[in-house]
C-alpha positions in Angstrom: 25.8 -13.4 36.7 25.4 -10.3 39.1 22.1 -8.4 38.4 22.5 -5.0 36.5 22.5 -1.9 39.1 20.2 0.2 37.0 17.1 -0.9 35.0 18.1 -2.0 31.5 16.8 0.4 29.0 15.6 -0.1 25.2 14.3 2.3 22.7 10.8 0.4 23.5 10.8 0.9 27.3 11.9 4.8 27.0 9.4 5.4 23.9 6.4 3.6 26.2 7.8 5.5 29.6 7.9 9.2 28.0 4.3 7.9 26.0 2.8 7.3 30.2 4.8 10.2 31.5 3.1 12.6 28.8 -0.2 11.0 29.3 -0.5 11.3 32.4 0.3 15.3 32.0 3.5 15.4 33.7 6.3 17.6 32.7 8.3 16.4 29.9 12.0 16.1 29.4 15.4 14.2 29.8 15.6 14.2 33.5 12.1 13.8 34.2 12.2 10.7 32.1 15.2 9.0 33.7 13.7 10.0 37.3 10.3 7.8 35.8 12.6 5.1 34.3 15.3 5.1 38.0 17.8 5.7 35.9 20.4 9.0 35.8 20.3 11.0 32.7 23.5 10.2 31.5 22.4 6.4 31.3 19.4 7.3 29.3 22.2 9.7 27.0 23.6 6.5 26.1 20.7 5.2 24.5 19.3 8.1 23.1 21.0 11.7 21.7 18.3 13.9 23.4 15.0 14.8 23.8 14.1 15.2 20.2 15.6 11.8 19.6 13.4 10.3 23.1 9.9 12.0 20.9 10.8 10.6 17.6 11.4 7.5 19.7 7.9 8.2 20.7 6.0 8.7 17.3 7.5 5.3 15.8 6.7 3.5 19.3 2.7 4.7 18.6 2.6 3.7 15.1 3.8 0.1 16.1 1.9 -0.4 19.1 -1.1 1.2 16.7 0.1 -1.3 14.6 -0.1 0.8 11.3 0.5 -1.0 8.2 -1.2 -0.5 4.8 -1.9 -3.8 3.1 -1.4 -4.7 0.1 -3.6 -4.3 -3.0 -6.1 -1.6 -1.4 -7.3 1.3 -4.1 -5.8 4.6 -3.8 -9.0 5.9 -1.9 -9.5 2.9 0.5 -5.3 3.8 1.3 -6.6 7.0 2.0 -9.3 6.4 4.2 -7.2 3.7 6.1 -4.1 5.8 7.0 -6.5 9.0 8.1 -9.0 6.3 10.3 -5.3 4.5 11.9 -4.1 7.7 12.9 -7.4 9.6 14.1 -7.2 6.3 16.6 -3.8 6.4 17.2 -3.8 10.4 18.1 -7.4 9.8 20.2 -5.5 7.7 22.8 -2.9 10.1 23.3 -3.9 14.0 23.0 -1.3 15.5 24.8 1.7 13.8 23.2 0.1 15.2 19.6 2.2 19.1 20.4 5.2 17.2 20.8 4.7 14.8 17.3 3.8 18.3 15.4 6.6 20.3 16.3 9.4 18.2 14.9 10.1 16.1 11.5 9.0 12.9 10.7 12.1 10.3 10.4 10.9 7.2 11.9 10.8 4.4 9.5 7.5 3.2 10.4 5.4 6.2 10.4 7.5 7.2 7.1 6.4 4.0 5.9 2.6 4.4 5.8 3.0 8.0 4.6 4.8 6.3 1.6 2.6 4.0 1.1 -0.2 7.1 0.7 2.2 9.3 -1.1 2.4 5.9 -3.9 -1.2 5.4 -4.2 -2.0 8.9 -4.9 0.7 9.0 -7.4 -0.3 6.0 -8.7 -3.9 7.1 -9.0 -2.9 9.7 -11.4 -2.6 13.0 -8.8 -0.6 15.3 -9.9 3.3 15.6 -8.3 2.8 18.8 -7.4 -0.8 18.1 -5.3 0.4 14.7 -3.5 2.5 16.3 -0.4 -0.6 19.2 -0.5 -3.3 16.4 0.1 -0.9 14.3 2.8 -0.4 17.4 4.4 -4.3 17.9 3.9 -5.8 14.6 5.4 -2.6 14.7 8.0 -4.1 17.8 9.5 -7.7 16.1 9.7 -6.7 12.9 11.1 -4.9 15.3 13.8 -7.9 17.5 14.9 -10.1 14.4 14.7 -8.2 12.7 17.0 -8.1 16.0 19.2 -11.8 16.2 18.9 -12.2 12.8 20.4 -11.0 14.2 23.8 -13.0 17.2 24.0 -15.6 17.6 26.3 -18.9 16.3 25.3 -20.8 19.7 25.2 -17.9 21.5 22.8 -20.5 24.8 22.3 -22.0 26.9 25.1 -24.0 28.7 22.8 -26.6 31.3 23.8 -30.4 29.8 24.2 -32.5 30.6 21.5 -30.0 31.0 18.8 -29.3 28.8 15.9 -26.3 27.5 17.4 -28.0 26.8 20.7 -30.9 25.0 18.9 -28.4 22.7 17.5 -26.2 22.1 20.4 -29.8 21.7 22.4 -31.2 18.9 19.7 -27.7 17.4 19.1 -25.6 14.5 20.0 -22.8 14.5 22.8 -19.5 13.9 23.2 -18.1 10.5 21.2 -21.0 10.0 18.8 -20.8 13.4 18.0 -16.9 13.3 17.0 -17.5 9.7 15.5 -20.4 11.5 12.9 -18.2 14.3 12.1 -15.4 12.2 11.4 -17.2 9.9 9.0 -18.7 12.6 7.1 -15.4 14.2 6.9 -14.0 11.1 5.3 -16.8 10.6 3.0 -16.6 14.6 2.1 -12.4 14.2 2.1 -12.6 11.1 -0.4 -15.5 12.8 -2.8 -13.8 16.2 -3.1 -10.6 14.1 -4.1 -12.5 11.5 -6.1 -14.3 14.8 -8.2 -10.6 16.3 -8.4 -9.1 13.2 -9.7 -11.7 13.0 -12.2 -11.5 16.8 -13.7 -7.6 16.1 -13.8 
């Protein structure tokens, strides 16, 4: 059998070529992506509809390879703390693929699956219909920015010396340990806040 005369393409290898081609902050699109691949565009249109179809491919290809899954049997608040923890180190590894997740809809199965599996459990917990999407999009936005924060540099404040700001910066912790702190105490403050609404319902 003769070999093919172009690379063989698969959602898998376009999602994980577009994830390095972002990552490694080069410019994004349909032709860029089949010069990284040494294809021509019009073999990559035959696998996928466009770019909004290649970053969808993208989103689905992170939650896999984060391997995102909420198991079975977990209380509404450890579902909760599992989904926002998964993707805070799902969006760490990749920061500058996160403006091209936010700026279109969700319709990969996988990543809809987890956000089910949240949307059930806080249903099931006895939030309110009307308060469930509010608190996805809530802890959606945390896990986001967490995972941004990760990336920053490890002085985030250049505060002026002597003020209260510059005191803390001065006696504080850098860079991961820092982000790791805040993130765990936005969790624990995330999950009490909800735990105290719950229980006033």
């Amino acid at each position: 059998m003769p070999r093919p005369s172009s690379p063989i393409l698969s959602a898998d290898r376009i999602a994980d070529a577009a994830i390095a081609l972002v990552d490694a902050g080069k410019a994004f699109g349909v032709n860029a992506l089949a010069r990284e691949l040494g294809v021509t565009p019009s073999s990559l249109y035959n696998h996928v509809e466009g770019r909004d179809a290649i970053v969808e491919l993208m989103r689905g290809r992170l939650a896999v390879r984060a391997a995102i899954s909420v198991p079975d049997g977990l209380a509404w608040d450890a579902v909760v703390a599992y989904v926002v923890r998964s993707q805070r180190a799902m969006f760490a590894e990749h920061p500058l693929v996160l403006p091209l997740l936010v700026g279109k809809p969700v319709t990969d199965v996988t990543v809809l699956g987890y956000y089910e599996a949240l949307a059930e459990a806080l249903l099931s917990a006895g939030f309110p219909d009307d308060e469930v999407l509010v608190i996805v999009a809530v802890l959606d936005a945390f896990a986001l920015g967490s995972g941004l924060d990760l990336s920053a540099p490890p002085e985030v404040w250049q505060a002026e010396p002597g003020s209260a700001l510059g005191r803390l910066v001065a006696g504080g912790e850098p860079g991961q340990v820092r982000a790791d702190r805040a993130f765990d105490l936005g969790v624990d403050l995330l999950l009490a806040s909800l735990r105290a609404r719950l229980a006033g319902a």
